[in-house]
N, C-alpha and C positions, 0 to 999 in steps of 0.2 A: 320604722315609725308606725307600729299597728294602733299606737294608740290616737292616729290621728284621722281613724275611720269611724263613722257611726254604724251601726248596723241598718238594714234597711225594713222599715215599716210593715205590719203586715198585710197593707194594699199594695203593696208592690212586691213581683216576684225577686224570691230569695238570690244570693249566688255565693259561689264557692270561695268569690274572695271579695271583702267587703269593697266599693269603690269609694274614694275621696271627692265627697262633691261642694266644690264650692258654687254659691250662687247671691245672687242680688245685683242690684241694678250696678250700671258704669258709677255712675254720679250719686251722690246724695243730693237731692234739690233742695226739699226739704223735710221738715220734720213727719209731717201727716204722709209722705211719701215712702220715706224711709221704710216709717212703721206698719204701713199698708200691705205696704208687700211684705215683710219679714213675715205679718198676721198670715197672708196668702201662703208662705212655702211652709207654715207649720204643718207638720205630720207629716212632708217631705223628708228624704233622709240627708239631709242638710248639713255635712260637715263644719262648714263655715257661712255668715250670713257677709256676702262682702258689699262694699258701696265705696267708690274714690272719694276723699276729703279733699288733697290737693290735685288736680288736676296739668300734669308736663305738657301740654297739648305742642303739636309739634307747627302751630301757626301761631301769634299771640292774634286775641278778639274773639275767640271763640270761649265759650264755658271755660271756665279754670278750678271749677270746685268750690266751696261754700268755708274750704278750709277748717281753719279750730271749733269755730262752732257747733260742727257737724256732729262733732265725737260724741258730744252730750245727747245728739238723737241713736246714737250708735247703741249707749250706754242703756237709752232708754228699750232698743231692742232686747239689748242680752236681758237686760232685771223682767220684760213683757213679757218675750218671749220662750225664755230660755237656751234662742238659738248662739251659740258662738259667731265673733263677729271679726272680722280679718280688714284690713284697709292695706293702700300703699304706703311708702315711704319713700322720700328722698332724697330728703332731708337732716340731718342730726335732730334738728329741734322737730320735727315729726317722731322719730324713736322716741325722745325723751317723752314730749304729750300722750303719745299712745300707752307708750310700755305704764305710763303714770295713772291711766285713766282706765288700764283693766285688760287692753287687746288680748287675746285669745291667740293670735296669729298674724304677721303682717308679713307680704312679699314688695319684692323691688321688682321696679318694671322696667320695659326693652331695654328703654331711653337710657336710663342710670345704670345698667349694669353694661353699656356701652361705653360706659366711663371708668375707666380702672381708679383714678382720683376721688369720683364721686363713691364709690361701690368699699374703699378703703376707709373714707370720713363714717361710713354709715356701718364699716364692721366695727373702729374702733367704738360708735355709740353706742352697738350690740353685744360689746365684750361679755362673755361669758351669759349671755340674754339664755332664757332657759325655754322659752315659748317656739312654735313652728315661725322659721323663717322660709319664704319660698323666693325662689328666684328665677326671673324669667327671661326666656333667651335675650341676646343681645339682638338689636334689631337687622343685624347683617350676620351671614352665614358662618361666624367666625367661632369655631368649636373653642378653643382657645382662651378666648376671652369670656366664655359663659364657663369654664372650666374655672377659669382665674378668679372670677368673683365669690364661686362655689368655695373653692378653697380660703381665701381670705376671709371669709366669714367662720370656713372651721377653725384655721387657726386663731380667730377671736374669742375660740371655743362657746361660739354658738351649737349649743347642745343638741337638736332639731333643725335637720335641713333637708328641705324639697325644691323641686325644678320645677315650671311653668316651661309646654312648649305651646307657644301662639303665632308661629310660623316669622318670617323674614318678610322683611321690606322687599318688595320686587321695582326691580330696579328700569321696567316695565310692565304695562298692563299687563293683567297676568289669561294666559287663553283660557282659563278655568272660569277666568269672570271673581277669582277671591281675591279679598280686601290685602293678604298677606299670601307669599310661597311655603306651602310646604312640604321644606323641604326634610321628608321622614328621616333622610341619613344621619342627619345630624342629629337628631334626638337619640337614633337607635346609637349611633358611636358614646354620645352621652352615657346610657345605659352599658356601654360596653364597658369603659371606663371607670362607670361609680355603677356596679350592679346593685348595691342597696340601696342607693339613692331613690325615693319614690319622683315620679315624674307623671303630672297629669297633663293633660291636653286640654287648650283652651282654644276650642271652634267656633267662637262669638266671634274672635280677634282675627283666625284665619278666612274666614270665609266674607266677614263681615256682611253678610244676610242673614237673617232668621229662619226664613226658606229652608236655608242648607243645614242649619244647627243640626238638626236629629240627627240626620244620614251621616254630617261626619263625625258629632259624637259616638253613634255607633260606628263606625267605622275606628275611631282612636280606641276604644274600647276592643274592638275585635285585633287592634293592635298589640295588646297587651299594656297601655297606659295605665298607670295606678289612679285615674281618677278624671274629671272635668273641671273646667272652671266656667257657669255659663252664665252670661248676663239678661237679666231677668229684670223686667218694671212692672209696677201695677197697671200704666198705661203709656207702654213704648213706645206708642206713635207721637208721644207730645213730650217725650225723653230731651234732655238739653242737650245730651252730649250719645252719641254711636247711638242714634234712635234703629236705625234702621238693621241692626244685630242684635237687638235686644226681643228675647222674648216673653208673652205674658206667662203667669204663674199654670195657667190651664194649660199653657202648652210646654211649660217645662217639666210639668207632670207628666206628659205623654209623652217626654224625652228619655223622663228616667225610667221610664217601663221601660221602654226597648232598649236603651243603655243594659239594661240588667238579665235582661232578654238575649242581652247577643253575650253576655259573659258565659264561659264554659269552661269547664273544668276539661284539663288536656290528660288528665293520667290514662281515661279507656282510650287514647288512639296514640297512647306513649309509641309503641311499638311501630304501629302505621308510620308515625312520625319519623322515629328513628329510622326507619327505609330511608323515606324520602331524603332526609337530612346525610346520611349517608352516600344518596345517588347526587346529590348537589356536592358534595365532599368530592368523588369520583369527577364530575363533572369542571369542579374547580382546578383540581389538579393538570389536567386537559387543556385546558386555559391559560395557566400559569407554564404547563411545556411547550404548548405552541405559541407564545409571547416570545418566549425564550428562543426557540427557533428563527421567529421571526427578525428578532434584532441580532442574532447571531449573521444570519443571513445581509442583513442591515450593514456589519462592521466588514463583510466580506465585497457589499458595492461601495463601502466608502475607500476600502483598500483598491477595488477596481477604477474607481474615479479617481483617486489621488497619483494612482500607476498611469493613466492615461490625460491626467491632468483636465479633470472634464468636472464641472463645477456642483458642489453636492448642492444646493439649494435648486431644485427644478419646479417651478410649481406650476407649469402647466403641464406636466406630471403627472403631480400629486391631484389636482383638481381634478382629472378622468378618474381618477383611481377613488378620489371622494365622490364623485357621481354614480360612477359605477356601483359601489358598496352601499349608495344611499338608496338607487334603483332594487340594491339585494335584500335591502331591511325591508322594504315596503312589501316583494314579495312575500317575507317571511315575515310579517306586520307584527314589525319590531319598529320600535320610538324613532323615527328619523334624527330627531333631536338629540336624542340619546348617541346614536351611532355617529352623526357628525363631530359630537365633542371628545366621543372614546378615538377615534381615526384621527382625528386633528392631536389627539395626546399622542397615540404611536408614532407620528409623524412625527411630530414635536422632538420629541424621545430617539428616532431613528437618524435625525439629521445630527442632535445631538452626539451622538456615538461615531458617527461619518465624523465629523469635526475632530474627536478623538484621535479616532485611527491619524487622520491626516499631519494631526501635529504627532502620536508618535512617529511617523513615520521623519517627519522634518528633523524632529530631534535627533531620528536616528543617522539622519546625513551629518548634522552638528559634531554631533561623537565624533565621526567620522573623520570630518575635517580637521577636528581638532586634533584627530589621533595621528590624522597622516605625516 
């Protein structure tokens, strides 16, 4: 999809590969608002100018968007400004108004592509649609189902497709203090999966402060994401809807310097690279053998427990042996969090295979009896 980059301005520094920047406000309010800001991010390099028409809000009372109306201030951007203009959908009769009144680009958000029914109504209204569709994670960690909706859209032979990662719903406050979790893994398995696939990062949605925008736009950036998605108003503080993520036009200027600032071309440290990628190769392998020792070891005490009739489930145990290892990560200030959930999976896995052994072993008495 290179043809859905603009090049970038010449007050902003150049980079090796162009970035996909969507921007504009969450909501369309109104007309004079719309337009205000579109006027503000001209001479930005502005892939898309976006603004929500319908609004899924996930309480009803709050803002819900201005709806059909809006499109005609939409309209009025692209013929003022020249900038390309992108909205949600989630709807069928949203595809049909938009696709009819000119859109540029339109993506589906968390909420609907959480829906396999809703994300299916909306390929078949896309059938063979020729314009960029983007699609943004589902709102839980579910690789799967942000896969599934990807795919139902190609095979509606939607011609142009892109991914939105704007992080997960946390299912508690989150200790970082952001609006959304994110969680890198699953964008990067994403990219594992559809390597051509472009995937920007939207840090309005994750962080939901404005504060944080630059740092983690530059950071998605220095990740390797093909782009941003950042919400932007003429004057945020009196926004209807996610005022408090959104930022002004002066300072989403001073997002995309350093956005393009942190971009770098990888070929003079290819070699560098290759080491290290190599030494983590090495390192993995190490990993993956001593795993394998460990549960080998694993199926040789469930063989000891089942010969001595001593019960594989021990968990005051396994809780020394998690305290212990939690005590080992802090000296070697490694993620407590991390280590607690990889040990609770070995465990998991090793009681597993204990269970195994035990039943062949039963079966093997069964034969037995029955052979006798």
């Amino acid at each position: 999809m290179s043809d859905l980059t603009d090049a970038p301005p010449q007050d902003l520094p150049p980079s090796s590969k162009n970035l996909l920047v969507v921007a504009g406000p969450c909501s369309a309010e109104s007309q004079e608002q719309i337009l205000d800001t579109a006027k503000a991010l001209q001479g930005m390099p502005i892939s898309y100018f976006r603004a929500g028409l319908w609004k899924p809000r996930t309480r009803p009372g709050a803002f819900e968007g201005v709806g059909t109306k809006g499109i005609a201030w939409l309209q009025e951007v692209k013929r003022k400004t020249k900038l390309k203009i992108i909205t949600e959908v989630s709807l069928p009769h949203h595809v049909e108004e938009t696709l009819k009144a000119g859109f540029d680009a339109l993506w589906i958000g968390a909420r609907t592509v959480s829906d396999p029914f809703a994300v299916q109504n909306l390929a078949d209204a896309l059938k063979g649609c020729t314009i960029p569709i983007f699609v943004k994670n589902p709102i839980s960690p579910d690789i799967n189902l942000w896969i599934g909706a990807i795919e139902r859209l190609s095979r509606a032979n939607v011609q142009h497709l892109g991914a939105i990662f704007r992080g997960f719903s946390p299912m508690y406050s989150s200790k970082l203090g952001y609006r959304n979790t994110p969680s890198w893994s699953v964008a990067f398995e994403l990219k594992r999966i559809m390597p051509h696939l472009p995937i920007i990062c939207d840090p309005s949605h994750i962080t939901g402060k404005r504060s944080d925008v630059e740092e983690f736009c530059k950071k998605s950036v220095e990740l390797g994401f093909d782009g941003v998605m950042i919400e932007t108003h003429i004057q945020p503080d009196e926004a209807k809807s996610d005022a408090s993520q959104q930022v002004s036009p002066t300072m989403l200027r001073k997002i995309l310097q350093t956005a393009w600032r942190s971009r770098r071309t990888t070929q003079p440290y290819s070699l560098e690279l290759e080491t290290y990628r190599k030494l983590l190769s090495e390192i993995d392998d190490a990993l993956l053998s001593t795993l394998a020792k460990r549960i080998e070891v694993a199926r040789e005490i469930g063989r000891y427990k089942d010969s001595h009739e001593i019960p594989i489930l021990q968990m005051e145990h396994f809780s020394n042996v998690l305290k212990t290892n939690l005590e080992r990560a802090k000296k070697l200030e490694l993620p407590t969090d991390f280590v607690y959930h990889l040990f609770t999976e070995i465990h998991e896995l090793s009681t597993k295979v204990q269970f195994e052994e035990a039943k062949k072993a039963e079966n093997s008495i069964l034969d037995k009896e029955r052979n006798f």
